[in-house]
N, C-alpha and C positions, 0 to 999 in steps of 0.2 A: 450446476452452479459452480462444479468445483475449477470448471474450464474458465467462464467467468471472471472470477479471482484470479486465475494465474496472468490472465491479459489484463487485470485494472492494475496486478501489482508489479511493476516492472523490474522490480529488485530481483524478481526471480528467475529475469531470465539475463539477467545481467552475468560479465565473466566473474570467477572468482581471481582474488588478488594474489600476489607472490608467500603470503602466509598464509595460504589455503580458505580464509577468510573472504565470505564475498567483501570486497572493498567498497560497492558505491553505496550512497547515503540512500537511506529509505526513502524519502520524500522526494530524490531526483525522479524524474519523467524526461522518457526519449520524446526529443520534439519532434520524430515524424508519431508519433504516436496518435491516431487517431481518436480523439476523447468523445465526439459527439458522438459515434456510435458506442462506445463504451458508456456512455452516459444514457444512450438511448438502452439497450441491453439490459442496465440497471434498475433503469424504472419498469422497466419490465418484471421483475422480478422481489422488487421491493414499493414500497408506498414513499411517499416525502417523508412523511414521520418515521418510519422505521431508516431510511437512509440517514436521516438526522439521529437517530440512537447509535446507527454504525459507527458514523462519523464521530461522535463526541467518546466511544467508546474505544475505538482505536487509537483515537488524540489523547484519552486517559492513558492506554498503555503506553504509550510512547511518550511521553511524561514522566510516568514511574521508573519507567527503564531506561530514561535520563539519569534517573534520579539516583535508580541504584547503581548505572556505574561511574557515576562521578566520584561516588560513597565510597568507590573499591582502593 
């Protein structure tokens, strides 16, 4: 699974930026990126409902941590 993840989240294969921070935005996706088999791959390995608890559970975090560094 852990290979998986590294291919659905592209932030991690992204360069890192001139303050050693990776620079691009989470939620970017490289357009040659092929999703149907990512997507095919996924339900292989999870149900609708559990993909739907990932999704709202990732969306929570990424929310809070909106949240807290706006707060900073």
């Amino acid at each position: 699974m852990t290979s998986l993840i590294a291919e659905i989240h592209p932030f991690c294969e992204t360069p890192a930026g001139d303050d050693g921070q990776n620079s691009a935005a989470l939620g970017a996706l490289d357009p040659k990126t092929d999703l149907t088999t990512l997507r095919a791959r996924l339900w292989g390995h999870f149900s609708e409902k559990e993909i739907g608890v990932l999704t709202a559970t990732v969306g929570m975090i990424n929310l809070w941590n909106g949240i807290a560094i706006s707060r900073h």
